[in-house]
HTML snippet that shows the backbone in 3Dmol.js (N, CA, C, O; Angstrom):
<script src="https://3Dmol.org/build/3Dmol-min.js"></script>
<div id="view" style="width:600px;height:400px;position:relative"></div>
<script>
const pdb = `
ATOM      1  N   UNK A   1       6.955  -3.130  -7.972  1.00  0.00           N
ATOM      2  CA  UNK A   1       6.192  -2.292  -7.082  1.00  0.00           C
ATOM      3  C   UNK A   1       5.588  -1.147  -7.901  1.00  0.00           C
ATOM      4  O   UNK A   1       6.287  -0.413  -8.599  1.00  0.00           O
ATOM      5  N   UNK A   2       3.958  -1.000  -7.761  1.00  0.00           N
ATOM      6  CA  UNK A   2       3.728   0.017  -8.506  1.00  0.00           C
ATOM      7  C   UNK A   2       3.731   1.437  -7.671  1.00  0.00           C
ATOM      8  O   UNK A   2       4.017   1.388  -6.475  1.00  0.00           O
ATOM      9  N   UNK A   3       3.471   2.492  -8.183  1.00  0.00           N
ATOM     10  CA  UNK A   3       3.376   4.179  -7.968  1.00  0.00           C
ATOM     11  C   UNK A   3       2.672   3.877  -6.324  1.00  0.00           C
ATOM     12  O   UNK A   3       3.419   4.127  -5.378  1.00  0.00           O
ATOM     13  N   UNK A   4       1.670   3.503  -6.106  1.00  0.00           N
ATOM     14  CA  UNK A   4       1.032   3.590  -5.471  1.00  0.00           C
ATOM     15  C   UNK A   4       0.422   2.449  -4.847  1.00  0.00           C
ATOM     16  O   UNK A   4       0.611   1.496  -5.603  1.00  0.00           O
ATOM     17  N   UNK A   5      -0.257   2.067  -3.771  1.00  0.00           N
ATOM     18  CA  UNK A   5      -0.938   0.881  -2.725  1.00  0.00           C
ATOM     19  C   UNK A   5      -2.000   1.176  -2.511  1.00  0.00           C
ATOM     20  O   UNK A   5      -2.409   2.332  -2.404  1.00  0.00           O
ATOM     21  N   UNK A   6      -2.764  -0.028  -2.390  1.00  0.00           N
ATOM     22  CA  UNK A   6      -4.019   0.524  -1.998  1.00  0.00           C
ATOM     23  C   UNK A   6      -4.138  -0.027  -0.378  1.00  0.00           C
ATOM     24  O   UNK A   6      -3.340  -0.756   0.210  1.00  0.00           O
ATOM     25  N   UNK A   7      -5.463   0.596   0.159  1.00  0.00           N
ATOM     26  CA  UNK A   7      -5.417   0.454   2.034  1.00  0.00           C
ATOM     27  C   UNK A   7      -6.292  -0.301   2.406  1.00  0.00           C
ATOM     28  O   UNK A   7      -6.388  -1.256   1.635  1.00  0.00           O
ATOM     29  N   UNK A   8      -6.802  -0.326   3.009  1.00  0.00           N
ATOM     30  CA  UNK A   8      -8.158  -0.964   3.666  1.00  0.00           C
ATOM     31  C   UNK A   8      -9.355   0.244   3.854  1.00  0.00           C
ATOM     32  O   UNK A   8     -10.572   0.131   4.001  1.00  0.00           O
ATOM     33  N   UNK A   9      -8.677   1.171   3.800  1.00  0.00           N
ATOM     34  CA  UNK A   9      -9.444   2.358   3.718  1.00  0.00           C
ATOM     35  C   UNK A   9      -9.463   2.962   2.755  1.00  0.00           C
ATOM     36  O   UNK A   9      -8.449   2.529   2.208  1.00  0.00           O
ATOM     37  N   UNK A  10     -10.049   3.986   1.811  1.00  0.00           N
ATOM     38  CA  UNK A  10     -10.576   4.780   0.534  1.00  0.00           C
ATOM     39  C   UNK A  10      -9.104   5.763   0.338  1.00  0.00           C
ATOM     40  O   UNK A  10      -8.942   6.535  -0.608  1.00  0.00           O
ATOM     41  N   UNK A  11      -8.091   5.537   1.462  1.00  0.00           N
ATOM     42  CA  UNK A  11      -6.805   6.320   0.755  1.00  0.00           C
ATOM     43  C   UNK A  11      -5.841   5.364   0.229  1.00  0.00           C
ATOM     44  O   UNK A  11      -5.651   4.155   0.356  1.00  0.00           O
ATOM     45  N   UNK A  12      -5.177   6.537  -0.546  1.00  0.00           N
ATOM     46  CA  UNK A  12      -4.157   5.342  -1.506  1.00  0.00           C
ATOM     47  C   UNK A  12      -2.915   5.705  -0.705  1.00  0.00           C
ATOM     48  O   UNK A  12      -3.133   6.598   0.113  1.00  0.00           O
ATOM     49  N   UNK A  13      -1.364   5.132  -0.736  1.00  0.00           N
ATOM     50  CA  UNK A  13      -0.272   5.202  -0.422  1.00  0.00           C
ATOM     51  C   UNK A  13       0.556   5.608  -1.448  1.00  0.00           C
ATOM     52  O   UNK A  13       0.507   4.797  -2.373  1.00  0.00           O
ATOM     53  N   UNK A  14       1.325   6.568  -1.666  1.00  0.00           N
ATOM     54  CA  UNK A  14       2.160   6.539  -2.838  1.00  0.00           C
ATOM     55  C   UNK A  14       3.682   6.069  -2.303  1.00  0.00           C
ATOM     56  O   UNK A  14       4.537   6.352  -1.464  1.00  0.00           O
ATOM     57  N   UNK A  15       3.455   5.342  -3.167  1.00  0.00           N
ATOM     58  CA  UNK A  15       4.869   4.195  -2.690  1.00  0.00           C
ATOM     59  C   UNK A  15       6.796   4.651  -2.516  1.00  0.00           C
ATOM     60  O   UNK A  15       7.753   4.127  -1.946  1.00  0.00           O
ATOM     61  N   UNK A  16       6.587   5.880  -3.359  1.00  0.00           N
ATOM     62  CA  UNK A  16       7.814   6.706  -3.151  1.00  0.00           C
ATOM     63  C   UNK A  16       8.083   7.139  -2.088  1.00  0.00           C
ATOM     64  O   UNK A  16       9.220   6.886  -1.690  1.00  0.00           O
ATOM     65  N   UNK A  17       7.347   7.805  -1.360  1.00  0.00           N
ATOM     66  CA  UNK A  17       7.589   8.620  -0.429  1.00  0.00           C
ATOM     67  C   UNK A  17       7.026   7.988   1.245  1.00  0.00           C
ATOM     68  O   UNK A  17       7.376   8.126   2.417  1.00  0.00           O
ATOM     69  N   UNK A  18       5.770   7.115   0.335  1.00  0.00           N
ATOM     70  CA  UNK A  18       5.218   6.804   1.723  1.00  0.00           C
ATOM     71  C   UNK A  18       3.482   7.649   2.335  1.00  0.00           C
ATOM     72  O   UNK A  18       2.778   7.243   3.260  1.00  0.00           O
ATOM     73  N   UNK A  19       3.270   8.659   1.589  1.00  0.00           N
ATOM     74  CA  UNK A  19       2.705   9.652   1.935  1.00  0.00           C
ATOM     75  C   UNK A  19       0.896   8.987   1.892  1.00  0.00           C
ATOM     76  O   UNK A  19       0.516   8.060   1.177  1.00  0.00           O
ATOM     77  N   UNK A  20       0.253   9.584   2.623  1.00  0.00           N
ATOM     78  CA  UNK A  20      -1.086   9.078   2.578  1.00  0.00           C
ATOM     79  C   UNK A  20      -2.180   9.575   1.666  1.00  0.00           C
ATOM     80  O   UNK A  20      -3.014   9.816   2.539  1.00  0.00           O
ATOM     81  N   UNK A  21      -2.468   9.733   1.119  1.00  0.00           N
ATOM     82  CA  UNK A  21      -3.833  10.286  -0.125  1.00  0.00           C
ATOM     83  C   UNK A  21      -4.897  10.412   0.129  1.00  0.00           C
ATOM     84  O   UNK A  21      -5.537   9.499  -0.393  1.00  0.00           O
ATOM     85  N   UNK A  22      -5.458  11.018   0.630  1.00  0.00           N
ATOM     86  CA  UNK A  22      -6.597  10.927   1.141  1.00  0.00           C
ATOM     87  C   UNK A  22      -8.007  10.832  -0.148  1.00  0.00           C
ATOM     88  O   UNK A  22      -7.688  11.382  -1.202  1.00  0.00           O
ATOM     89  N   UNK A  23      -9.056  10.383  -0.143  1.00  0.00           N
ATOM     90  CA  UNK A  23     -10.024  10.303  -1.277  1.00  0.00           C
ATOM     91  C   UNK A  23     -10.677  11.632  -0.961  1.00  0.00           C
ATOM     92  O   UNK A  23     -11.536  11.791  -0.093  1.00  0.00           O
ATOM     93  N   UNK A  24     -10.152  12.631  -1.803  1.00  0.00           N
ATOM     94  CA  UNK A  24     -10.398  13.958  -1.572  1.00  0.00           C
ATOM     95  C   UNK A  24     -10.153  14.869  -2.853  1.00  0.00           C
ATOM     96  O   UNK A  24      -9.338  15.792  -2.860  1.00  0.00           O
ATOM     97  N   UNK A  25     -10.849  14.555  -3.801  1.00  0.00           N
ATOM     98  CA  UNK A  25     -10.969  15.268  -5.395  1.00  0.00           C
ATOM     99  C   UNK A  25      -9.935  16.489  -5.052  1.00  0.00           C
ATOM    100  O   UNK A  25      -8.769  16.446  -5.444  1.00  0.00           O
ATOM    101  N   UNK A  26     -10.366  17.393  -4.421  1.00  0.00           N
ATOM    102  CA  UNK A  26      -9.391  18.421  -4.196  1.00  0.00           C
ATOM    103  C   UNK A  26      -8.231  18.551  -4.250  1.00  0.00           C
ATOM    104  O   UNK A  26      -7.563  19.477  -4.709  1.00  0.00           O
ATOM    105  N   UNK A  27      -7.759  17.045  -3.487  1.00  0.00           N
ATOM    106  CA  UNK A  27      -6.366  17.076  -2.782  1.00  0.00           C
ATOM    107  C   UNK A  27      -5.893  16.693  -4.416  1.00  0.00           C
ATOM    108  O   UNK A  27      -6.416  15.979  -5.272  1.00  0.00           O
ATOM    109  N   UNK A  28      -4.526  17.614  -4.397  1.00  0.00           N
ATOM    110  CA  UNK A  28      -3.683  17.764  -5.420  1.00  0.00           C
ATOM    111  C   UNK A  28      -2.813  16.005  -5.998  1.00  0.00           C
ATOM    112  O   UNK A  28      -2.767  15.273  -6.986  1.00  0.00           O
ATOM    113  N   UNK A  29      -2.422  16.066  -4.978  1.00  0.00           N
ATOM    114  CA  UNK A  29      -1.673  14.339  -4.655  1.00  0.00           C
ATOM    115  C   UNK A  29      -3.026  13.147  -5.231  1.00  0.00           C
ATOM    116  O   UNK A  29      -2.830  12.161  -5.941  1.00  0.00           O
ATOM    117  N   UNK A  30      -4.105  13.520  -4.785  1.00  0.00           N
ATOM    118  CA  UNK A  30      -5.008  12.941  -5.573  1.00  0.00           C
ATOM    119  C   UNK A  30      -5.560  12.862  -6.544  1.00  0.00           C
ATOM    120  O   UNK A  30      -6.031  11.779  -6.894  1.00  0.00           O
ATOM    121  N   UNK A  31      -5.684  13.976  -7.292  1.00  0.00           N
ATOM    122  CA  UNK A  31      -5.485  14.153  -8.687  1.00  0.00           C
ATOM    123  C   UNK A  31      -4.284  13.591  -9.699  1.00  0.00           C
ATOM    124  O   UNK A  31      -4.344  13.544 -10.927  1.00  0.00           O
ATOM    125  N   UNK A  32      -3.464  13.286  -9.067  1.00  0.00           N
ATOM    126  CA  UNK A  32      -1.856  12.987  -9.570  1.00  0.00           C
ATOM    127  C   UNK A  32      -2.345  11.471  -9.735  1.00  0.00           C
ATOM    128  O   UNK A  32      -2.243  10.832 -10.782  1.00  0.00           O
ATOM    129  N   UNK A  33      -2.929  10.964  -8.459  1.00  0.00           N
ATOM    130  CA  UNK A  33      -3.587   9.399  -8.795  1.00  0.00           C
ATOM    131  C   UNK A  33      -4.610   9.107  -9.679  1.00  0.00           C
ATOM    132  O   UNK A  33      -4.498   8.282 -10.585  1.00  0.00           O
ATOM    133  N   UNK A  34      -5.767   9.862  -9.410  1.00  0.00           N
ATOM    134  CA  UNK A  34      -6.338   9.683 -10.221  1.00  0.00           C
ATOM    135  C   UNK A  34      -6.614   9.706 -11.558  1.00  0.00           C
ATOM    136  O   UNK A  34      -7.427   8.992 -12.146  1.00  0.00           O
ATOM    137  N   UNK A  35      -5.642  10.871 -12.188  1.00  0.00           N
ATOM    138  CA  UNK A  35      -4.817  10.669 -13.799  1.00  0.00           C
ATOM    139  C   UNK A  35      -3.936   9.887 -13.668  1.00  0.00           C
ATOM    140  O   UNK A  35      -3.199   9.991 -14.649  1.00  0.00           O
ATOM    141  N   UNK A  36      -3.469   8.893 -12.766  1.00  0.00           N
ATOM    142  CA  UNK A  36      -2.081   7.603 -13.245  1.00  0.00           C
ATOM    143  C   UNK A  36      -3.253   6.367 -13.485  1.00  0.00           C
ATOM    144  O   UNK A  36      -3.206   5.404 -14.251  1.00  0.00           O
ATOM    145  N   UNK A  37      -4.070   6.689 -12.745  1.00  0.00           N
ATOM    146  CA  UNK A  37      -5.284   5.674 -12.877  1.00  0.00           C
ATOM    147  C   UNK A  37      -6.167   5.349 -14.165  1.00  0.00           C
ATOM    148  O   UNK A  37      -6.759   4.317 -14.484  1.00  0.00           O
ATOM    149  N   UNK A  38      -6.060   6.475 -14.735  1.00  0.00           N
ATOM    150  CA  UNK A  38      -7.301   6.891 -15.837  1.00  0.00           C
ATOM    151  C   UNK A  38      -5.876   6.648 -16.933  1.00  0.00           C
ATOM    152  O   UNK A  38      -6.219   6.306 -18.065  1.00  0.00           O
ATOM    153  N   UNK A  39      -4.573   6.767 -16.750  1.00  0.00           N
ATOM    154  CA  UNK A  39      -3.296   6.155 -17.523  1.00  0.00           C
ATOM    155  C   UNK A  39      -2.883   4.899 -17.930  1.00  0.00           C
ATOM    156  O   UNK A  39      -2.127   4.552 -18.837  1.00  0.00           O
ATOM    157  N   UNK A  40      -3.872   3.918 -16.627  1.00  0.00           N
ATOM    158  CA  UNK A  40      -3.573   2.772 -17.348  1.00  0.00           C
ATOM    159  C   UNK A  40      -2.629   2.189 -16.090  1.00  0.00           C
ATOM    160  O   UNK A  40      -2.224   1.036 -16.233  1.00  0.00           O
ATOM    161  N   UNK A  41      -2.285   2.840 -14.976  1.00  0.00           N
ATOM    162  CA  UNK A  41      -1.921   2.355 -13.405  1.00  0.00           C
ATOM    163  C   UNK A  41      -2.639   1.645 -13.041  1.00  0.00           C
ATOM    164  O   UNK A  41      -3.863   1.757 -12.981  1.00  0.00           O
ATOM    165  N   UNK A  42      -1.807   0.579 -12.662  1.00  0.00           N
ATOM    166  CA  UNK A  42      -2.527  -0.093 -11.505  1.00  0.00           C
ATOM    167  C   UNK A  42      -1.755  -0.362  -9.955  1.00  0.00           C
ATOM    168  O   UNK A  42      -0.637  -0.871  -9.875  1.00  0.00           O
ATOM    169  N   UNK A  43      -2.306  -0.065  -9.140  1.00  0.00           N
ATOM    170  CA  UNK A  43      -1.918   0.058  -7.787  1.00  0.00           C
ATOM    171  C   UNK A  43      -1.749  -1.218  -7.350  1.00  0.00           C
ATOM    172  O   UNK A  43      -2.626  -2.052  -7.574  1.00  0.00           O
ATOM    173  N   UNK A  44      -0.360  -1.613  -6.525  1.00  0.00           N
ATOM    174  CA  UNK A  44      -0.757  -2.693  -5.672  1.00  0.00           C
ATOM    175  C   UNK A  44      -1.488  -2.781  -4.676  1.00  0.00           C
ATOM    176  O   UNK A  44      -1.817  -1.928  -3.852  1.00  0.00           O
ATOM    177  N   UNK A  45      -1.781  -4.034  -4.785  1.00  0.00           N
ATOM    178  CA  UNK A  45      -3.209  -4.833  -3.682  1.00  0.00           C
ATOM    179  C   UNK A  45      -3.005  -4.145  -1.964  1.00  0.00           C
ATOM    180  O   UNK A  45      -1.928  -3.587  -1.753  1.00  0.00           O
ATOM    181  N   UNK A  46      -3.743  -4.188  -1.127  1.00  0.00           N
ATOM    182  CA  UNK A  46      -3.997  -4.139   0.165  1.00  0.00           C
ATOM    183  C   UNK A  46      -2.784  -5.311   1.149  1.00  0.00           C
ATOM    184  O   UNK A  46      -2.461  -6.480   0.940  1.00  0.00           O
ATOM    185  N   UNK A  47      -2.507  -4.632   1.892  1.00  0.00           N
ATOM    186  CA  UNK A  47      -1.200  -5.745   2.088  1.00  0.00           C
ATOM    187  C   UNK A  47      -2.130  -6.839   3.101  1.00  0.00           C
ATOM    188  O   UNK A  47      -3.085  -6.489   3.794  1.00  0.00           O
ATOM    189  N   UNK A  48      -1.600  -8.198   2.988  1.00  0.00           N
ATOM    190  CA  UNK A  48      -2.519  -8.957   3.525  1.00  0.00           C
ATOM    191  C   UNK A  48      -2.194  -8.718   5.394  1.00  0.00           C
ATOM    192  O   UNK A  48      -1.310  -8.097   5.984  1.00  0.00           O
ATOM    193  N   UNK A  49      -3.224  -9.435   5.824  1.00  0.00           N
ATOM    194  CA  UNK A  49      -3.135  -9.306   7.512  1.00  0.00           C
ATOM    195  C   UNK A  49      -2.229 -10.156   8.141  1.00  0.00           C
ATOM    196  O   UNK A  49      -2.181 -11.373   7.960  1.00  0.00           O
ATOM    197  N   UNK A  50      -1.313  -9.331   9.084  1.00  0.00           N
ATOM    198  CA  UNK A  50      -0.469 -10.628   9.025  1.00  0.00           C
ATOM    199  C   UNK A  50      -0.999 -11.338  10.607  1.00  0.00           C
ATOM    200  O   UNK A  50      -1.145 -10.444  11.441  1.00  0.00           O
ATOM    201  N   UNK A  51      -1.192 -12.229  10.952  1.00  0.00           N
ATOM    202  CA  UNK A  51      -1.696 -12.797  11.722  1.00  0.00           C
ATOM    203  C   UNK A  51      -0.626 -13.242  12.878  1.00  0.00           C
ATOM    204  O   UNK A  51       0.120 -14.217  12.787  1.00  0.00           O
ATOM    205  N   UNK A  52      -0.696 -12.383  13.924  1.00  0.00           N
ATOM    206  CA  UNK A  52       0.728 -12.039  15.249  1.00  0.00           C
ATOM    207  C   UNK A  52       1.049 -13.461  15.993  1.00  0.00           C
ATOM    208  O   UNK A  52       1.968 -13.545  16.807  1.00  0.00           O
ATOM    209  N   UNK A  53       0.183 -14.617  15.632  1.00  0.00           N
ATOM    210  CA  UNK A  53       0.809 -15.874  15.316  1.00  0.00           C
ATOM    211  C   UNK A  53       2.415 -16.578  15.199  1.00  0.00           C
ATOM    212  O   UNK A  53       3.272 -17.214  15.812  1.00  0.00           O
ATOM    213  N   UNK A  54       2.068 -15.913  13.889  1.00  0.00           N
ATOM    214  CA  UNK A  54       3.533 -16.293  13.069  1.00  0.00           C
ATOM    215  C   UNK A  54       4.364 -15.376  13.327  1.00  0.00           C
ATOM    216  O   UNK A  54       5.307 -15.696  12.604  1.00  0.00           O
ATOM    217  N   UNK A  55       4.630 -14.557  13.802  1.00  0.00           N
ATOM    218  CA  UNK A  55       5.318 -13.854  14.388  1.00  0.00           C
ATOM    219  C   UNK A  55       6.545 -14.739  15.056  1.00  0.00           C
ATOM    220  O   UNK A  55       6.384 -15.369  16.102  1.00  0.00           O
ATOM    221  N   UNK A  56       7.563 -14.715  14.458  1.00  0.00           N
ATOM    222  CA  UNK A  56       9.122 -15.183  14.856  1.00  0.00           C
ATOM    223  C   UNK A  56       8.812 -16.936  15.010  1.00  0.00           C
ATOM    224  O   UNK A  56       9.920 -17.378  15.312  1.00  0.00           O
ATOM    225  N   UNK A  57       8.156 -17.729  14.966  1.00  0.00           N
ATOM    226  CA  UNK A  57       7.584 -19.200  14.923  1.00  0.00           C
ATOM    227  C   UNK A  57       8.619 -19.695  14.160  1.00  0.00           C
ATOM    228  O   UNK A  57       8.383 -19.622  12.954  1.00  0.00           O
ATOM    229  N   UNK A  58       9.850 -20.250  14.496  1.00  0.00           N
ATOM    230  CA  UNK A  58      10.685 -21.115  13.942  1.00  0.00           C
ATOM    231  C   UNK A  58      11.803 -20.857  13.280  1.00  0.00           C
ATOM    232  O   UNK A  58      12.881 -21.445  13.363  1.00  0.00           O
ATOM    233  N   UNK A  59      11.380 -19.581  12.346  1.00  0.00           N
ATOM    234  CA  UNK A  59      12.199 -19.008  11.497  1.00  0.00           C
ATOM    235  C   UNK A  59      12.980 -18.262  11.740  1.00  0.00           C
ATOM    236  O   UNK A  59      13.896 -18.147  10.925  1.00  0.00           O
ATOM    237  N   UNK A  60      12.988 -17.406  12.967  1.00  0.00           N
ATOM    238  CA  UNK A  60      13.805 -16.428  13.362  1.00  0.00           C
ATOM    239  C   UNK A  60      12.898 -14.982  12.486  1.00  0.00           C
ATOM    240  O   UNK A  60      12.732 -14.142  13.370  1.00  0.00           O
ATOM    241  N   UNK A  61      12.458 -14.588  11.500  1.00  0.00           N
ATOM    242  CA  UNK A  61      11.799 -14.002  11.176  1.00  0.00           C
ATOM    243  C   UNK A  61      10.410 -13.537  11.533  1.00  0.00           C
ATOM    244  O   UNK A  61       9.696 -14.218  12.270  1.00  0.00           O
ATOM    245  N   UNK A  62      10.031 -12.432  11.042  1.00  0.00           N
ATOM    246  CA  UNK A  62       8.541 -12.033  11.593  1.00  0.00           C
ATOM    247  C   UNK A  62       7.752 -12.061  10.351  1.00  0.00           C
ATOM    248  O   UNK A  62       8.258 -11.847   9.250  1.00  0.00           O
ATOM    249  N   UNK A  63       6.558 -12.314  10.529  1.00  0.00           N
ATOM    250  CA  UNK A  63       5.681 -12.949   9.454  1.00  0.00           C
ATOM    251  C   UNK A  63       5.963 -11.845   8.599  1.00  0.00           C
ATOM    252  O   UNK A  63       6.228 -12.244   7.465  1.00  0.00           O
ATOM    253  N   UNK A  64       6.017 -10.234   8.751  1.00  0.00           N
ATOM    254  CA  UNK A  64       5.903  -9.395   7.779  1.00  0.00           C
ATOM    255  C   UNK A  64       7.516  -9.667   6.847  1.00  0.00           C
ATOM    256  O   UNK A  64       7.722  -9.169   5.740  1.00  0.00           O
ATOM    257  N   UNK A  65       8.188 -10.259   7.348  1.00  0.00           N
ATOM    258  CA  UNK A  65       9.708 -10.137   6.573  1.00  0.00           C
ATOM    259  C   UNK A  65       8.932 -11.089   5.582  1.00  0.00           C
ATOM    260  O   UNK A  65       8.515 -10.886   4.442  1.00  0.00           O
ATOM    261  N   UNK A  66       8.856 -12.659   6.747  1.00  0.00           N
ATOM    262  CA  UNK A  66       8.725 -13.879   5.462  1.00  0.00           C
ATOM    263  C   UNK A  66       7.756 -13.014   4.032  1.00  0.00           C
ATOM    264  O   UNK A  66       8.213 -12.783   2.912  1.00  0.00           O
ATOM    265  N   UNK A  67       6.373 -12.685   4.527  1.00  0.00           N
ATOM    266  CA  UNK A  67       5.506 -11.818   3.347  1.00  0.00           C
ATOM    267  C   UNK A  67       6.274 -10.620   2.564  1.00  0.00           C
ATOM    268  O   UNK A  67       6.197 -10.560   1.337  1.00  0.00           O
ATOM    269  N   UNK A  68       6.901  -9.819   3.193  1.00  0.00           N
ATOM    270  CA  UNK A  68       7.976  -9.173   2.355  1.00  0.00           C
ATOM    271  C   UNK A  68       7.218  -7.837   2.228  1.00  0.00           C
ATOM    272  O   UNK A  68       7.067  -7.017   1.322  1.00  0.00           O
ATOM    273  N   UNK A  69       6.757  -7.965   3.647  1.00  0.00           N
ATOM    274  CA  UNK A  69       5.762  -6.519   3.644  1.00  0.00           C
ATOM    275  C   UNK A  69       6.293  -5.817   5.173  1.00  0.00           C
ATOM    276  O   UNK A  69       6.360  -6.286   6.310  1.00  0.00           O
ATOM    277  N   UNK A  70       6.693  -4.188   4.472  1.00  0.00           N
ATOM    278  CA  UNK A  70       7.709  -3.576   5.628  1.00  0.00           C
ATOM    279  C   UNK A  70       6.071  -2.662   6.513  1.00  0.00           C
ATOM    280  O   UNK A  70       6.216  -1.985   7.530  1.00  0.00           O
TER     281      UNK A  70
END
`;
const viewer = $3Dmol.createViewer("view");
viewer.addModel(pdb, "pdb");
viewer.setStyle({}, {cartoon: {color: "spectrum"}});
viewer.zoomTo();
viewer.render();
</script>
């Protein structure tokens, strides 16, 4: 798991805490990304969609467990 996630939207997630980032030069927390970035970070991907389908279908599980996305 890296530092940080990326969204569907222009903010990042930092994966420690949870906290939202907004794409906002200013914002301090964003600066912190954007030098881990310019470091040679790479963020994990956008979590995929989980489709409310598969939702508990056989497994006893919910599609986000089987994907392994909380």
């Amino acid at each position: 798991m890296a530092d940080y996630q990326l969204t569907a939207t222009d903010a990042v997630i930092r994966t420690a805490d949870g906290a939202c980032i907004p794409n906002d030069p200013a914002n301090r927390d964003r600066q912190d990304y954007d030098k881990w970035l310019a470091d040679g970070g790479v963020p994990d991907p956008v979590p995929p969609k989980i489709d409310p389908e598969l939702d508990s279908v056989g497994t006893g599980k919910t599609a986000a467990q089987i994907l392994g996305v909380t």
